[in-house]
Residue frames relative to the residue before (quaternion, step in Angstrom):
aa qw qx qy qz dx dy dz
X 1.0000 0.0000 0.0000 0.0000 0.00 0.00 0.00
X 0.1083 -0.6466 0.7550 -0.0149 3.74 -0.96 0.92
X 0.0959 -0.5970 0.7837 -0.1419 2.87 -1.52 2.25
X 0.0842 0.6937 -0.7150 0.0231 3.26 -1.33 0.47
X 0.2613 -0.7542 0.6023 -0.0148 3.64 -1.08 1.72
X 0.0947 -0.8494 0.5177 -0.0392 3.44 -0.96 0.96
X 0.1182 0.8249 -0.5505 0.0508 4.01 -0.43 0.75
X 0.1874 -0.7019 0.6866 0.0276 2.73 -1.95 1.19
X 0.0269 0.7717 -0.6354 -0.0089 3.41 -1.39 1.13
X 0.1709 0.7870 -0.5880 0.0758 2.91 -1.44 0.46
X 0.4850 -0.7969 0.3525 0.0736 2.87 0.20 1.74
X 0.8790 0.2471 -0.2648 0.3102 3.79 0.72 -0.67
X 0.6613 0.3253 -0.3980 0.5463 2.94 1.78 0.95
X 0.7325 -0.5634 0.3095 0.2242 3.05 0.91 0.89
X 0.5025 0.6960 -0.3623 0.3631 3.05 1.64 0.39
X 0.2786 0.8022 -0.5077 0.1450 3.60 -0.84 0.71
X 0.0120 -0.8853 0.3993 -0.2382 2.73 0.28 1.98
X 0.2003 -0.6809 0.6649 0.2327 4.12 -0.63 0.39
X 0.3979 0.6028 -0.6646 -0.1916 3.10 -2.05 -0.57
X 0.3321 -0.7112 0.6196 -0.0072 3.49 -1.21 1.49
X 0.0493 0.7121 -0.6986 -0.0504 3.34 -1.35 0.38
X 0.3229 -0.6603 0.6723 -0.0881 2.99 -1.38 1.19
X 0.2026 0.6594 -0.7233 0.0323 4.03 -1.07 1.31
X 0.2944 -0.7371 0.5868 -0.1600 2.34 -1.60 2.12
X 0.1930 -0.7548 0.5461 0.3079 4.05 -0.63 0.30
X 0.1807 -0.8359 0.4692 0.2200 3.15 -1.27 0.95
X 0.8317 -0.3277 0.1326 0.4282 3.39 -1.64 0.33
X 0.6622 0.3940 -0.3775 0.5136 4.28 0.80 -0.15
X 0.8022 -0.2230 0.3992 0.3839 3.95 0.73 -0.31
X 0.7530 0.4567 -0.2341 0.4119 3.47 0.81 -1.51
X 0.5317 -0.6396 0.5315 0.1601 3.41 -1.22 0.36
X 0.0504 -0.7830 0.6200 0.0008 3.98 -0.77 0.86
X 0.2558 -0.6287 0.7339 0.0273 3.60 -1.63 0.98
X 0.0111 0.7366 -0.6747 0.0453 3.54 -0.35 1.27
X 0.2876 -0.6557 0.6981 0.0061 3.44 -1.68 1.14
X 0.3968 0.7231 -0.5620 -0.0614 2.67 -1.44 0.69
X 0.1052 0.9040 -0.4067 0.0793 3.31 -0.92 0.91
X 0.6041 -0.6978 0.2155 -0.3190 3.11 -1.26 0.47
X 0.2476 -0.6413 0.6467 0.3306 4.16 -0.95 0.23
X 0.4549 -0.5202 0.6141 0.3813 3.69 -0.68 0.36
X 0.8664 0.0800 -0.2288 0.4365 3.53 -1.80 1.22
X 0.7820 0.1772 -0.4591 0.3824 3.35 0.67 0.58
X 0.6173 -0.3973 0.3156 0.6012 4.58 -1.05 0.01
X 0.3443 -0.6613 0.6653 0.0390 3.37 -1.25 1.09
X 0.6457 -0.3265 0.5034 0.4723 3.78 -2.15 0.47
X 0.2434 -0.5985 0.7585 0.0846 3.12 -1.95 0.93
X 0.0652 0.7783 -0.6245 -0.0042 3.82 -1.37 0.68
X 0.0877 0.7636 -0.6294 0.1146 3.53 -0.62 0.40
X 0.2309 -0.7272 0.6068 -0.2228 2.88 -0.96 2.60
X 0.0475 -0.9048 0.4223 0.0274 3.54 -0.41 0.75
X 0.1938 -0.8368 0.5098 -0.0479 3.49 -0.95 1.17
X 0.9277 -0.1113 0.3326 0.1277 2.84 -2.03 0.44
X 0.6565 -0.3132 0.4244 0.5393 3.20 -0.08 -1.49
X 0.6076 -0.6427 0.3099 0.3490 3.36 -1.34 0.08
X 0.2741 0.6636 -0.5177 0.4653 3.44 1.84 0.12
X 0.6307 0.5459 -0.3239 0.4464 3.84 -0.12 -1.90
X 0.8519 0.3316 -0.2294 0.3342 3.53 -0.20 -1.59
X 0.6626 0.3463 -0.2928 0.5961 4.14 1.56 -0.30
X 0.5992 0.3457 -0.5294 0.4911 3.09 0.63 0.51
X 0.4980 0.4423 -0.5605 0.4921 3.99 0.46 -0.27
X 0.6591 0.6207 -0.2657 0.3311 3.92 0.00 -1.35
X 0.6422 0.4477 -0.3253 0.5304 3.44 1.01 -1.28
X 0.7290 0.5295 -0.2736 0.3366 3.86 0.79 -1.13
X 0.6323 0.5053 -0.2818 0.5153 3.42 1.23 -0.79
X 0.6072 0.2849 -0.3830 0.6352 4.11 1.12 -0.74
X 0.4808 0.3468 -0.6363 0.4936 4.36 -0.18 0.62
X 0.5418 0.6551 -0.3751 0.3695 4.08 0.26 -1.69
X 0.7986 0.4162 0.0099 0.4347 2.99 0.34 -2.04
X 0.5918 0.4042 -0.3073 0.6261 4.29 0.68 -0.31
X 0.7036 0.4105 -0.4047 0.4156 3.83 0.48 -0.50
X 0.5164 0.6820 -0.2094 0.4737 3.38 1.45 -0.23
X 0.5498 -0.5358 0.4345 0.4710 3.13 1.04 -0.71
X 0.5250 0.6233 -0.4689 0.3405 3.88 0.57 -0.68
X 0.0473 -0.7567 0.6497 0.0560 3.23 -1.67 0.39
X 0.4286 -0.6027 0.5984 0.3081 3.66 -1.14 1.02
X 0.3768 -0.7017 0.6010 -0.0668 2.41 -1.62 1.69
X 0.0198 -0.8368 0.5132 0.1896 3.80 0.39 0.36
């Protein structure tokens, strides 16, 4: 499983936001990119995009954490 955790802050608008993605294989073979995101400390939107293989689904993941750092977000280890 490949998890990767992302946060924005910003303190003078009040901004404190998460969003994580998680690729998971499911029970036929196929591959899933779950989303989720968010105010930081409270349950965030759930999504779940399926693929192909697990190439397709880390390569969708790699684009959304670039998408998502140009934004402002940072990995959060």
């Amino acid at each position: 499983m490949n998890h990767i955790y992302l946060e924005r802050h910003d303190p003078d608008k009040n901004l404190h936001r998460f969003y994580q993605l998680f690729i998971m294989q499911g029970l036929f073979g196929d591959w899933s990119l779950v989303r989720e995101w968010g105010r930081a400390g409270s349950p965030g939107t759930v999504r779940k995009d399926w693929y192909n293989s697990e190439a397709e689904a880390i390569m969708a993941s790699e684009k959304l954490r670039l998408d998502k750092e140009k934004k402002g977000y940072r990995a959060v280890v």
